[in-house]
DRENSELUM-649838 format. One line per field, with one value per atom (N, C-alpha, C): residue number from 1; x, y, z; atom name. Coordinates in steps of 0.02 Angstrom, whole numbers. Example, Ala and Ser with C-alpha at 12.3 -4.5 7.8 and 13.67 -1.06 7.14 Angstrom:
2
resi: c(1	1	1	2	2	2)
c1: c(660	615	660	642	684	645)
c2: c(-284	-225	-165	-112	-53	2)
c3: c(390	390	390	354	357	394)
name: c(N	CA	C	N	CA	C)
//
This chain:
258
resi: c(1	1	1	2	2	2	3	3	3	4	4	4	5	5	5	6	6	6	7	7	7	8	8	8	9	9	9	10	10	10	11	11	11	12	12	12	13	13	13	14	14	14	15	15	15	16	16	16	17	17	17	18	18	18	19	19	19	20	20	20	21	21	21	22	22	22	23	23	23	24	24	24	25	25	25	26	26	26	27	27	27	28	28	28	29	29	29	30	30	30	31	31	31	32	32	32	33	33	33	34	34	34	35	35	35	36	36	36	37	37	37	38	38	38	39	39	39	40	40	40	41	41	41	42	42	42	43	43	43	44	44	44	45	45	45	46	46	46	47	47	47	48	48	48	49	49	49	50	50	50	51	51	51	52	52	52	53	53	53	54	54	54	55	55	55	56	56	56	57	57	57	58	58	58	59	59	59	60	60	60	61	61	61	62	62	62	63	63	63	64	64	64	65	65	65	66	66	66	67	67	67	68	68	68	69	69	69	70	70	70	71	71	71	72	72	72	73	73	73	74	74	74	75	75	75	76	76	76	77	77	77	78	78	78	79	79	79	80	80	80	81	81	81	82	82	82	83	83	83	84	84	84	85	85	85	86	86	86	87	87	87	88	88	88	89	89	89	90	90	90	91	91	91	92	92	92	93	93	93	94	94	94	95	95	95	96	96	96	97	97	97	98	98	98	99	99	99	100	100	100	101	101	101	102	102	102	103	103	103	104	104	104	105	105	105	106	106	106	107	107	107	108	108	108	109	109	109	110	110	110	111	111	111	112	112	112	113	113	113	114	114	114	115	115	115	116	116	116	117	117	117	118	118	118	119	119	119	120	120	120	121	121	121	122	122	122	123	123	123	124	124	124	125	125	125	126	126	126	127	127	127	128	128	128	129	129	129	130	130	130	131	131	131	132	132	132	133	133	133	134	134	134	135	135	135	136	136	136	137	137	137	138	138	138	139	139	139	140	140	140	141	141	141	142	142	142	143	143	143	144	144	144	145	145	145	146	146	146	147	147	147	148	148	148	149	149	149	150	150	150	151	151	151	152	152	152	153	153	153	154	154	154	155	155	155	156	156	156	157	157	157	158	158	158	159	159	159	160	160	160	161	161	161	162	162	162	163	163	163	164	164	164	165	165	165	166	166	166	167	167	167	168	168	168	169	169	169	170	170	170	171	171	171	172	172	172	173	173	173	174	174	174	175	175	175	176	176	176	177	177	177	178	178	178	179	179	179	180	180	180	181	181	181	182	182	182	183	183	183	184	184	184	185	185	185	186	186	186	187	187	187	188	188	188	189	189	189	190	190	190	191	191	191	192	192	192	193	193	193	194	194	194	195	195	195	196	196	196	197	197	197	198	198	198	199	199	199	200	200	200	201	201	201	202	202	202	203	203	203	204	204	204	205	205	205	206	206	206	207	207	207	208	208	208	209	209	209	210	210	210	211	211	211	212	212	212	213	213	213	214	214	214	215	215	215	216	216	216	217	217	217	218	218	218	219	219	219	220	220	220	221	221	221	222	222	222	223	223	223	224	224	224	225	225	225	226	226	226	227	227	227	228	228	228	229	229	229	230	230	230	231	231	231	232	232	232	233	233	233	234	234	234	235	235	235	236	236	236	237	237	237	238	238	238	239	239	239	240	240	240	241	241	241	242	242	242	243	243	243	244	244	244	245	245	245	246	246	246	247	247	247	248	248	248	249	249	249	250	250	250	251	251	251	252	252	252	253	253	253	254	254	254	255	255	255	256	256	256	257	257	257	258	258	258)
c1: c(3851	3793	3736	3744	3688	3678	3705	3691	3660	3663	3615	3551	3558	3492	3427	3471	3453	3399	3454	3434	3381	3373	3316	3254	3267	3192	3181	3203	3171	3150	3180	3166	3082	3080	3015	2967	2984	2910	2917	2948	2944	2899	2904	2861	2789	2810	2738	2689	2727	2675	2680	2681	2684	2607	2607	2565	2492	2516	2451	2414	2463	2451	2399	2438	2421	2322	2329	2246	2214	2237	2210	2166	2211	2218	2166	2161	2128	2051	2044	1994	1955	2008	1972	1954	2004	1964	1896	1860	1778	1726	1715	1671	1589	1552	1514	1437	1373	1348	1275	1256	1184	1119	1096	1031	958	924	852	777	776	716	661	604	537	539	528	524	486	420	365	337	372	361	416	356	410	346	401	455	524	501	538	595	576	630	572	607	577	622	617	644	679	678	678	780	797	870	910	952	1014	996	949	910	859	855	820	841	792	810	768	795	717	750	722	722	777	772	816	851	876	935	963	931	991	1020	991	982	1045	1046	1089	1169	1159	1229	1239	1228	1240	1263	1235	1271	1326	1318	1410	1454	1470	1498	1527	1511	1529	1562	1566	1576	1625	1704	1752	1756	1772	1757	1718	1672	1598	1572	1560	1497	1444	1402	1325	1306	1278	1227	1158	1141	1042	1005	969	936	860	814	753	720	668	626	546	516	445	462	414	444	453	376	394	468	473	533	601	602	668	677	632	641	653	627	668	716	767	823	863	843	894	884	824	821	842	860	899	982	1002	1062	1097	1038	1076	1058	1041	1062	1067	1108	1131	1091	1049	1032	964	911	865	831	807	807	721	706	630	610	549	523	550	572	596	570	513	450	479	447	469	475	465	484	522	570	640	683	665	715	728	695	724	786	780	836	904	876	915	959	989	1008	1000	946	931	992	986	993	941	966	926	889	944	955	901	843	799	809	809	826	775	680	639	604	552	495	402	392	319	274	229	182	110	71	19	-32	-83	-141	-193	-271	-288	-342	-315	-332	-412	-470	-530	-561	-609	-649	-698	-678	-760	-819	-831	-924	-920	-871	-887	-945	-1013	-1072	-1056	-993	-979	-908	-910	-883	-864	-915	-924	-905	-912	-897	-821	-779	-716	-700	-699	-663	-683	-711	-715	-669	-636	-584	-524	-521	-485	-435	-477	-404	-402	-359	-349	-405	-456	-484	-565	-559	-594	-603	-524	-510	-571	-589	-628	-683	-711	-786	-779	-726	-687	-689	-684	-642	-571	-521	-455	-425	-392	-331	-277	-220	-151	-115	-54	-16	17	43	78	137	157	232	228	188	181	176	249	276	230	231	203	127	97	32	-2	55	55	65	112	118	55	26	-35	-82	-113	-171	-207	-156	-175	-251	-242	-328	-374	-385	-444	-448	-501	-517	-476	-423	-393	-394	-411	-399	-317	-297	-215	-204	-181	-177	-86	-84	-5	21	9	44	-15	27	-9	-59	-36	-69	-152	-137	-205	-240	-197	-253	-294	-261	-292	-350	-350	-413	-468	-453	-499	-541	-484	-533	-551	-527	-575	-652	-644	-699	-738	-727	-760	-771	-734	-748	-697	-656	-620	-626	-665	-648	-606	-533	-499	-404	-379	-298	-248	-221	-193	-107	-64	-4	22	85	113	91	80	43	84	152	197	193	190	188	120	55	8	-5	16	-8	19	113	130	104	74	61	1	-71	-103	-94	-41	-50	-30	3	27	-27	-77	-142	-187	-171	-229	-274	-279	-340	-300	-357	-367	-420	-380	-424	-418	-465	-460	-414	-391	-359	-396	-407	-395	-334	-330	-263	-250	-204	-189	-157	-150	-109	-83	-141	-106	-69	-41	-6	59	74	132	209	206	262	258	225	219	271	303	337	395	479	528	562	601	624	702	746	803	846	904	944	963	940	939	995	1025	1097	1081	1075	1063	1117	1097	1110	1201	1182	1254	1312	1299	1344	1373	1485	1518	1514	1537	1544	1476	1431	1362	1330	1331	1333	1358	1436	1487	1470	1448	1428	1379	1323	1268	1287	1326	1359	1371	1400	1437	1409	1357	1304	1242	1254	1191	1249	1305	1351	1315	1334	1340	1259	1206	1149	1134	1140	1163	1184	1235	1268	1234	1202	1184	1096	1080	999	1024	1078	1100	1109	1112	1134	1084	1039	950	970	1019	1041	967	943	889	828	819	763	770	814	857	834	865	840	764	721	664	644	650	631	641	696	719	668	639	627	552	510	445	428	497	472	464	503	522	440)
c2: c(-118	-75	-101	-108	-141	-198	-254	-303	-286	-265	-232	-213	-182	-161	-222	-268	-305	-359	-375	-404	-363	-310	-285	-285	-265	-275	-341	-398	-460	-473	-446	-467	-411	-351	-333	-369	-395	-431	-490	-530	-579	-557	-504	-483	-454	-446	-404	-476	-515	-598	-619	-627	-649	-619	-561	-502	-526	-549	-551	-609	-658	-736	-743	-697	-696	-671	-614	-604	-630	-648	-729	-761	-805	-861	-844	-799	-743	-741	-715	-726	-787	-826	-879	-914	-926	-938	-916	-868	-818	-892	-898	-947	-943	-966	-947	-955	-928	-936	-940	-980	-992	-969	-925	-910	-927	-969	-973	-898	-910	-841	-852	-842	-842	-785	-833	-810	-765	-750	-725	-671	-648	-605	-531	-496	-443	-383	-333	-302	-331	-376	-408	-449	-510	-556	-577	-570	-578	-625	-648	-696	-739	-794	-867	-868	-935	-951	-886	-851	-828	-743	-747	-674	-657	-680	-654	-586	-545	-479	-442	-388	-359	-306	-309	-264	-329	-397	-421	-452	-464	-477	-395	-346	-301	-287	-295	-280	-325	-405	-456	-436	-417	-404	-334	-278	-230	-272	-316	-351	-375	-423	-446	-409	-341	-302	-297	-310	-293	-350	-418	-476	-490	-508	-536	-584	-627	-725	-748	-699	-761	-698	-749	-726	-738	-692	-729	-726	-784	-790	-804	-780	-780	-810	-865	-911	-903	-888	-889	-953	-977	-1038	-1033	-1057	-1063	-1070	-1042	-1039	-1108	-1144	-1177	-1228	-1236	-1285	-1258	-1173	-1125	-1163	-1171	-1186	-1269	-1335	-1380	-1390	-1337	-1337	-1329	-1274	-1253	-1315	-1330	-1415	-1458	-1483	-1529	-1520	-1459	-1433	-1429	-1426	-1402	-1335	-1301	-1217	-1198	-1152	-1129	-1083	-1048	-993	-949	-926	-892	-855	-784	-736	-741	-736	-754	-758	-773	-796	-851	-838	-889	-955	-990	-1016	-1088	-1112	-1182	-1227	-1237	-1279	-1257	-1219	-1188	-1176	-1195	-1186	-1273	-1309	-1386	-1381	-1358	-1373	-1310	-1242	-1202	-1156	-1115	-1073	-994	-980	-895	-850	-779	-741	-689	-638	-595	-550	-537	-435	-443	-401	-405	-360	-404	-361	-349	-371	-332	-346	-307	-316	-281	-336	-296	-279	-216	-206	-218	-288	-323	-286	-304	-261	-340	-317	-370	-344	-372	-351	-385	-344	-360	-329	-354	-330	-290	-222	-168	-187	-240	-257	-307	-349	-396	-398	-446	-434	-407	-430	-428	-369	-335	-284	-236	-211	-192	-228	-259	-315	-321	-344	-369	-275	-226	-154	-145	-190	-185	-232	-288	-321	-271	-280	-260	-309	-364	-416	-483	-505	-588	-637	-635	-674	-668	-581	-586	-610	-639	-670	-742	-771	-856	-805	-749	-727	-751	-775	-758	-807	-808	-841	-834	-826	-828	-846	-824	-869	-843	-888	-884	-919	-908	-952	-1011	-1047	-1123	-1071	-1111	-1099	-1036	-997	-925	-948	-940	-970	-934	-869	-836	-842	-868	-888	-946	-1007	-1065	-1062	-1007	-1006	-969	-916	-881	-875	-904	-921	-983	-1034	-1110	-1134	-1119	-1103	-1069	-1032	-1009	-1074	-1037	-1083	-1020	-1088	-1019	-1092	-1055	-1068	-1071	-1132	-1119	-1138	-1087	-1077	-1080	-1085	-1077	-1034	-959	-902	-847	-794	-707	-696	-722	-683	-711	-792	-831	-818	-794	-776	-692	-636	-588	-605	-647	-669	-702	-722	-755	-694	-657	-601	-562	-546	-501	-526	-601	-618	-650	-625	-626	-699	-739	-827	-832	-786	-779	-693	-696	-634	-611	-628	-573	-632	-599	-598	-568	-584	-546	-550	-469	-493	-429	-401	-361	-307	-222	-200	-185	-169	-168	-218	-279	-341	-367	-336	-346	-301	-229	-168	-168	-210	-235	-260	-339	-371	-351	-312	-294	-254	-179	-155	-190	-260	-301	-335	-338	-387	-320	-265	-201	-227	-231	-229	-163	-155	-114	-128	-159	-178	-142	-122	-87	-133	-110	-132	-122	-148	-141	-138	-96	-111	-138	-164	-206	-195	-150	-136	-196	-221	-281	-341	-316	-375	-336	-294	-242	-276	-306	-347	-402	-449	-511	-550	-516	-545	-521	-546	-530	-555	-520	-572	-572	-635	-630	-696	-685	-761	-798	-848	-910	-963	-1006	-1040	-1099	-1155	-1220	-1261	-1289	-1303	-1343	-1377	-1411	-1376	-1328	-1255	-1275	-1267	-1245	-1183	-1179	-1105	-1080	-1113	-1078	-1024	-1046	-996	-934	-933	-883	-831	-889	-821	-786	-825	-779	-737	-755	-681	-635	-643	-598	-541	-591	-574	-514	-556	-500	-442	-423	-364	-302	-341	-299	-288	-339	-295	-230	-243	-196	-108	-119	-89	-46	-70	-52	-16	-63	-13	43	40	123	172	133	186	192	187	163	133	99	70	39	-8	-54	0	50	90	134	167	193	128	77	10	2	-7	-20	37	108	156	174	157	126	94	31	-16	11	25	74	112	149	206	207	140	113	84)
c3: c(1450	1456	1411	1357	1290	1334	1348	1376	1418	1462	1565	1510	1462	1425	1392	1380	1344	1410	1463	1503	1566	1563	1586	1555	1481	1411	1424	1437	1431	1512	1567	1631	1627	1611	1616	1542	1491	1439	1507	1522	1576	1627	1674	1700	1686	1627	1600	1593	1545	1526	1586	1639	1728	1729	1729	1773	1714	1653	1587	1628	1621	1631	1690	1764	1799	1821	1779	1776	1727	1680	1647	1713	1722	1777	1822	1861	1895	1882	1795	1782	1753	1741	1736	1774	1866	1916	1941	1894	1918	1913	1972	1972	1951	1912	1897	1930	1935	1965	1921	1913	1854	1879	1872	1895	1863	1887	1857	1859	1796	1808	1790	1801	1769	1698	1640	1594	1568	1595	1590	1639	1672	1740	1707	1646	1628	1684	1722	1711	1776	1788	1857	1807	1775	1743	1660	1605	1555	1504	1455	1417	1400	1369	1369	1366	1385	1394	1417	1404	1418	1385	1341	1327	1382	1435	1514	1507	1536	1556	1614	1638	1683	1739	1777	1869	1894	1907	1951	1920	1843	1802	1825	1803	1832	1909	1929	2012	2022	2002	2038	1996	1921	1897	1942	1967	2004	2077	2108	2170	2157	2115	2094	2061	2037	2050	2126	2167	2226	2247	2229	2244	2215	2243	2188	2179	2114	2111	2087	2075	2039	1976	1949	1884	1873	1878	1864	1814	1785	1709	1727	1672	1691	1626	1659	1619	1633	1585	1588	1555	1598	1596	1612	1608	1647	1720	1764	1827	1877	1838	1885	1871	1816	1778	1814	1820	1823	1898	1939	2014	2005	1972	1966	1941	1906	1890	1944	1981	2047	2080	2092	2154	2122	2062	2040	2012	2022	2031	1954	1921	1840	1847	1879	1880	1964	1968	2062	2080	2070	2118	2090	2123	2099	2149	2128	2174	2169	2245	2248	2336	2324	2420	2428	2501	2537	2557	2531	2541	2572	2621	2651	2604	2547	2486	2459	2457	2415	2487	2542	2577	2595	2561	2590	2539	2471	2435	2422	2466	2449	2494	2526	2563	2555	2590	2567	2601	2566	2601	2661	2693	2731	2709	2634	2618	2579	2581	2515	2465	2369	2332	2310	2304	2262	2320	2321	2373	2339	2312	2273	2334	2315	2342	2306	2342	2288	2302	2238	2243	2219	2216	2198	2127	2069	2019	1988	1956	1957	1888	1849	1809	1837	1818	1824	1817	1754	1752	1790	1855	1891	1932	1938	1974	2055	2066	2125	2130	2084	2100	2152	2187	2252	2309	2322	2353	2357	2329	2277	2326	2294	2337	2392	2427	2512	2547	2499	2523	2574	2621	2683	2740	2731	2775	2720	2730	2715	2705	2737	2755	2713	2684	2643	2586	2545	2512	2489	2554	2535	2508	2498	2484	2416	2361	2302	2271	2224	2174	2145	2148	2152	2089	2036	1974	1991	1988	2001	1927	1945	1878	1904	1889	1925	1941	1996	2025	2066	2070	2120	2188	2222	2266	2322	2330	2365	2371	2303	2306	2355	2318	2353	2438	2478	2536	2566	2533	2581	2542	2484	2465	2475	2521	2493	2545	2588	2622	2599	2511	2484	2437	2389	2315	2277	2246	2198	2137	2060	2016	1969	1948	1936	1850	1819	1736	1743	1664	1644	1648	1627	1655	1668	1677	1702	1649	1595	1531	1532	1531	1559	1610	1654	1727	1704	1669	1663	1614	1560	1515	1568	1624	1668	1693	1733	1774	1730	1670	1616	1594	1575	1565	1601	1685	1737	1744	1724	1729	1810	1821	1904	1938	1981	2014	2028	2064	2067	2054	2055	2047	2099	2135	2182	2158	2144	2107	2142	2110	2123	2075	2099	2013	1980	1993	1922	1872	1901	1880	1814	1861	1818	1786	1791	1766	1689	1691	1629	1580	1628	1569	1561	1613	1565	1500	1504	1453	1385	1373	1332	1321	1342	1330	1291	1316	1288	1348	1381	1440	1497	1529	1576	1624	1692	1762	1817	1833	1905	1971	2021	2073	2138	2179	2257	2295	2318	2372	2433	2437	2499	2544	2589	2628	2690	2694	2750	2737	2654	2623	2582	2632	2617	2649	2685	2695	2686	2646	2649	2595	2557	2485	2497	2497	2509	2462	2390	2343	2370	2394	2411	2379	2385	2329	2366	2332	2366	2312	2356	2322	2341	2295	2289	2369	2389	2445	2468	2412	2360	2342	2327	2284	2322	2293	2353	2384	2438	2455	2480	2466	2471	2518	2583	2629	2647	2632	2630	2574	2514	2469	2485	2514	2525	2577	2619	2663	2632	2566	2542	2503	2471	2420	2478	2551	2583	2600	2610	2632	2555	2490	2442	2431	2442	2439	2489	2545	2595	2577	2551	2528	2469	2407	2371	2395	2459	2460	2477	2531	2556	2507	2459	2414	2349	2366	2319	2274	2236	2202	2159	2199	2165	2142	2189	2182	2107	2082	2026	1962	1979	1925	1902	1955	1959	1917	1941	1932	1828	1818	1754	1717	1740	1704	1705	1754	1756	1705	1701	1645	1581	1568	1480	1468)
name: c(N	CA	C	N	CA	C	N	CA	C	N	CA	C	N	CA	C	N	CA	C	N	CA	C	N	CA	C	N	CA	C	N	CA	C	N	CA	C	N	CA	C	N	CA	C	N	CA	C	N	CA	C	N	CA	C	N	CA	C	N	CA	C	N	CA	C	N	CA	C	N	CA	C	N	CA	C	N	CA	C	N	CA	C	N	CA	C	N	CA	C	N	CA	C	N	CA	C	N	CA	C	N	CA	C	N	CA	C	N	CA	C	N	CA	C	N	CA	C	N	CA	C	N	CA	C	N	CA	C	N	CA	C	N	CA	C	N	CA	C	N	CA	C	N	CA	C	N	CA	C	N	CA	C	N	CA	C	N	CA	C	N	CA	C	N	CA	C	N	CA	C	N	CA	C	N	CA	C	N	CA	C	N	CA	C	N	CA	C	N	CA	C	N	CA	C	N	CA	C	N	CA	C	N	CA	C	N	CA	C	N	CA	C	N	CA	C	N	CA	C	N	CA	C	N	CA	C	N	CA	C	N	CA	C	N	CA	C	N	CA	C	N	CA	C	N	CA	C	N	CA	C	N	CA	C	N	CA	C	N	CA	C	N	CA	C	N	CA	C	N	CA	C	N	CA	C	N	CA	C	N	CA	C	N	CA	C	N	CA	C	N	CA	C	N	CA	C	N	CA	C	N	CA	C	N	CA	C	N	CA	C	N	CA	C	N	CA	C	N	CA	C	N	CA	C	N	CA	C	N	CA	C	N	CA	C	N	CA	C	N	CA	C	N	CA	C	N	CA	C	N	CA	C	N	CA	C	N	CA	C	N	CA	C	N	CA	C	N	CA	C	N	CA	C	N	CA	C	N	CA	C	N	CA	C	N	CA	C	N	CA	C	N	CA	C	N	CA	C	N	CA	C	N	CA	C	N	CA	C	N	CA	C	N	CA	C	N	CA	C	N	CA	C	N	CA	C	N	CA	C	N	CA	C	N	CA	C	N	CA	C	N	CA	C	N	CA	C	N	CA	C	N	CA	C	N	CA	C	N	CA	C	N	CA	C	N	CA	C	N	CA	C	N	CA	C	N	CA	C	N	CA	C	N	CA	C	N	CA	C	N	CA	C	N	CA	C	N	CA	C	N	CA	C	N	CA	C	N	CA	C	N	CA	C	N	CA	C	N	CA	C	N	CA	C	N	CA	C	N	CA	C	N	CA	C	N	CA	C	N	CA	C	N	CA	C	N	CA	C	N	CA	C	N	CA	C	N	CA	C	N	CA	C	N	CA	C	N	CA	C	N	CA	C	N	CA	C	N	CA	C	N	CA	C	N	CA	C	N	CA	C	N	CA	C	N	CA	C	N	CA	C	N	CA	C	N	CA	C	N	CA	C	N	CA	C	N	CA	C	N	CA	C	N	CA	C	N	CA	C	N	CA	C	N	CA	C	N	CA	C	N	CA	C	N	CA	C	N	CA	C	N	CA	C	N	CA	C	N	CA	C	N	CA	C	N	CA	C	N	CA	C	N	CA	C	N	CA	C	N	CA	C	N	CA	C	N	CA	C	N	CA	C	N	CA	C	N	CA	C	N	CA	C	N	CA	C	N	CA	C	N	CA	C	N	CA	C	N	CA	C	N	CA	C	N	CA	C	N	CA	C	N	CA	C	N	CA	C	N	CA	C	N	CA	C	N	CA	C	N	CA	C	N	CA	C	N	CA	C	N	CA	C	N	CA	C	N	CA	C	N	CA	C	N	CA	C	N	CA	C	N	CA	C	N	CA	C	N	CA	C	N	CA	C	N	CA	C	N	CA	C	N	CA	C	N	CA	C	N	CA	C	N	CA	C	N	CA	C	N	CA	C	N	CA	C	N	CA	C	N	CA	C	N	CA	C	N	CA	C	N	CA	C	N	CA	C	N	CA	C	N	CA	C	N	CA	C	N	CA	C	N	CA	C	N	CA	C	N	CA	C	N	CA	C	N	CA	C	N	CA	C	N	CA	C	N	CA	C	N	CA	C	N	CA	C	N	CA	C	N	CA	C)
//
């Protein structure tokens, strides 16, 4: 009987270090998945290396929750640099527009996880003030003068037929249209409404309604990645999943209010 005892206590620690080992193993198979972010785009993605934070650092750790196998880490860079990392395959994946230059080197998904609604941001004592709030289609845009930041993918795809002026970041382009040396800025207004209040400025907006679907931020996986495609299947089920359930809207809504 002691013996049958003895030999069951060691057949279950045997099983128990099986079952340890086993999700060890398990977790150490979690494949990892490197994400590039624009360092400078707070309340969306904000700070430098592996201290990144924002609306779509949380948004994407809330998707992989849903995803078994992979881990995502989030690396913040200058944008345009964050996007030659992914095309040169020292980082996998970055959530953004689908733009015909990130799709030679990458594989999007469908599901969209942020979707700004842009406005076009302007100095009040601009001579052309008036003018600048009668903007109504696209095309009124060439009346303009234009600043963007390098790498504004979305800029580069439907601004590139105006005169647009191109600085290092957001912060530079709002000193432009403040000191009326560029008329206007066209961004998302969470986006600029941020970094104006971090500058202490305050600019009036126009709104854009006919540029309400034009920006779709979705993840895109270096083309190379194994698995690449499948994940992004997988990756669009659990975004899916999570708008049904306002998931992202709750986040956003979060990061707004701070």
């Amino acid at each position: 009987m002691f013996n049958s005892l003895k030999v069951t206590k060691r057949f279950l620690k045997v099983c128990t270090l099986g079952a340890v080992l086993t999700t060890a193993s398990a977790a150490a198979a979690d494949t990892t998945i490197r994400f590039a972010h624009y360092d400078a785009y707070p309340p969306i993605t904000f700070g430098s290396g592996q201290a990144v934070q924002g609306i779509l650092v949380e948004s994407i750790k809330a998707i992989f929750e849903k995803v078994d196998g992979y881990t995502p880490e989030f690396h913040g860079y200058p944008w345009a640099r964050a996007q030659k990392l992914v095309e040169h395959g020292e980082l996998d994946a970055f959530c953004t527009v689908a733009t015909t230059k990130r799709q030679e080197y990458a594989v999007f998904g469908k599901e969209k996880v942020w979707g700004p609604e842009r406005v076009a941001f302007y100095a009040s004592d601009n001579p052309r003030a008036e003018e600048i709030k009668g903007i109504s289609t696209m095309t009124d845009f060439g009346k303009f003068q234009i600043v963007d930041y390098l790498g504004n993918g979305w800029g580069e795809t439907n601004l590139k037929d105006y005169s647009v002026y191109k600085v290092d970041s957001l912060a530079d382009v709002f000193q432009l249209v403040n000191s009326n040396r560029s008329d206007i800025h066209v961004s998302p207004y969470a986006i600029g409404k941020h970094q104006l209040n971090e500058l202490g400025l305050d600019l009036p907006v126009v709104e854009l309604p006919f540029l309400e679907n034009s920006s779709r931020f979705v993840i895109g996986i270096r083309k190379d990645f194994p698995g690449a495609e499948d994940l992004i299947a997988k990756l669009d089920a659990a975004i899916s999943e999570l708008s049904a359930e306002n998931r992202f809207e709750q986040i956003r809504d979060k990061w707004l209010a701070s």
